[in-house]
N, C-alpha and C positions, 0 to 999 in steps of 0.2 A: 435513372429509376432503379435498376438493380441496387446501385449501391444505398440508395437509400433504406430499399427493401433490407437489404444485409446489414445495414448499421440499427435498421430498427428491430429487427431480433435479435441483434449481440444486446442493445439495449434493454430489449424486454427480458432478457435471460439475466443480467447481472440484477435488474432491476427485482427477479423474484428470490433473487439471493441475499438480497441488502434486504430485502423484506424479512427474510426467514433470520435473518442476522438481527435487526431489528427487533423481531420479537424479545430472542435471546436475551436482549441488553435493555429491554426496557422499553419504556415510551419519551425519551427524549428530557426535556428539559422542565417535564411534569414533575411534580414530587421530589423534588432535590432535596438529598438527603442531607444533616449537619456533614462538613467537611472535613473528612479525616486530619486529621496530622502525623507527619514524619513518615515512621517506620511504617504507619498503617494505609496512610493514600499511598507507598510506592506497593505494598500488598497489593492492595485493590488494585492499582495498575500490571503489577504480574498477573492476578489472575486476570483481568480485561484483554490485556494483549494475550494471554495465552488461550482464553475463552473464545476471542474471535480471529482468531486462527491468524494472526500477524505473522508468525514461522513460517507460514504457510506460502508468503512468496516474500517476505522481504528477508531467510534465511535461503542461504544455499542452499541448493538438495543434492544428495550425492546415491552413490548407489550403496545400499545395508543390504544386511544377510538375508534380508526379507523384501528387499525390493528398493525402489527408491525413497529416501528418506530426507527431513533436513539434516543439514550437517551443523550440531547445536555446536560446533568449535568456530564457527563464523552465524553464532546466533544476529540478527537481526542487524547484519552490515549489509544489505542491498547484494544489488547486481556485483559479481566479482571485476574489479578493473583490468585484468589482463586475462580475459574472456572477451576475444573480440570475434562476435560474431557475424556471418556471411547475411548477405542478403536475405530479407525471408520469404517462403514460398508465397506465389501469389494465392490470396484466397480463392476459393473455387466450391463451388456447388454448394452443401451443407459445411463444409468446413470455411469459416470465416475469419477465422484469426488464431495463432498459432504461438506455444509459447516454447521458449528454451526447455534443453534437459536440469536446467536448474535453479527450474519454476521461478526463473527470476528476470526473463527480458520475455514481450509476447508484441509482438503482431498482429494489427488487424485493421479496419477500416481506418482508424487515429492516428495509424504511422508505427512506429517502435518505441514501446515505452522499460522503462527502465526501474525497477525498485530502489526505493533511495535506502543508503545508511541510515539507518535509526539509531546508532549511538551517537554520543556525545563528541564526538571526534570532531575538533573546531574547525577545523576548514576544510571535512568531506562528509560531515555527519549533523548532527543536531545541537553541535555544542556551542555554537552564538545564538540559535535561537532564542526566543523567550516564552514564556507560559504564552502568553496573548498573541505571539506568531503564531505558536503550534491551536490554538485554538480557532484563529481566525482560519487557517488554512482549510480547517476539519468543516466548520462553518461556510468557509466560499467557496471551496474546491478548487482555491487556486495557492499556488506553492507562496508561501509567508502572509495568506490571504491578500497578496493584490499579484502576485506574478502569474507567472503559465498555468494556463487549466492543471490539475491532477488526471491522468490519463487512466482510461481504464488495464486492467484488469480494477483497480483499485477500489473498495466501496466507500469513499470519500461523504458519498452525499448522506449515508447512511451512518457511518459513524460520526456523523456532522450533526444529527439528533441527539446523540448523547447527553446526560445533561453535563454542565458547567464541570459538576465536582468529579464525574470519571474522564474527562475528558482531561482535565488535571493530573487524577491519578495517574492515567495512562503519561502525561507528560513527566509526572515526574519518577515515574518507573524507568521510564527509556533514560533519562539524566542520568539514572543511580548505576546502569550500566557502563564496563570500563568501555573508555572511546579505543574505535578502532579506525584504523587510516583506512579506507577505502575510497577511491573516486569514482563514481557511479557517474558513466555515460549520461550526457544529454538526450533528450528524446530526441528520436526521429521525426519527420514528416510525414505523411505520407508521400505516393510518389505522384507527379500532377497525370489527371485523368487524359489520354489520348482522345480529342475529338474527331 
């Protein structure tokens, strides 16, 4: 019973976040606008991804003169591969799920999830995908739309409303990006419950 309790507030919490994100971007797949071309859908996808904070955990953060920041020199390549991280603390009271110093591995009821490379980088980033992977994905919540759930921190289900043509833009922003080799860990489990 606790754990459920605890998974349905981690849920009610991202869930008022993808809302408040949602607003931001619109009403989904209502009102699609004609579809840019070229230089202008990868625009709109720079500012999409930079509007909805994608920096935000699928770039490293490191520590600035001001605090911790992303580090834009590994803009939007995932979790770092030779960042191998310990066990993570077990959830406990109000604290539920817990993430890396580089907002990019987190902890929680789901097990250990990992931020993927978002560039083009063919065999550890986005560069076999296709328009209609990256869309189905955004759409089902699961990686290439038929694989493993997308795990939270992620707001998958929210930028899954988008309509057709930013959810393109945003695809073909990430493509215009130089690919970068990173192999971003497989999620975790969680660990099985003691009865």
């Amino acid at each position: 019973m606790k754990r459920h309790t605890t998974t349905t507030l981690m849920v009610l919490g991202m869930a008022a976040f993808s809302g408040a994100m949602l607003s931001a971007i619109g009403t989904g797949s209502q009102g699609t606008a004609a579809a840019p071309a070229g230089k202008a859908r990868v625009e709109r996808g720079a500012y999409l991804v930079t509007m909805m904070g994608c920096n935000d955990c699928h770039t490293p953060w490191k520590m600035g003169a001001q605090g911790p920041e992303p580090d834009m020199t590994r803009a939007l390549t995932g979790h770092p591969q030779d960042m191998v991280l310990p066990p993570p603390p077990p959830a406990s009271g109000p604290w539920i799920w817990h993430g890396a110093a580089t907002n990019t591995a987190f902890a929680g009821p789901w097990g250990v999830s990992f931020t993927a490379n978002l560039t083009p980088d063919p065999e550890t980033g986005l560069g076999k995908w296709t328009e209609d992977m990256f869309i189905a994905t955004m759409r089902t919540a699961r990686h290439q739309g038929k694989g493993r759930p997308i795990l939270p921190p992620m707001p998958v289900k929210m930028i899954g409303k988008a309509n057709d043509e930013d959810l393109k833009s945003i695809f073909a922003y990430l493509q215009s990006l130089a690919p970068v080799k990173n192999k971003v860990p497989l999620p975790i489990d969680p660990p099985e419950e003691k009865k």
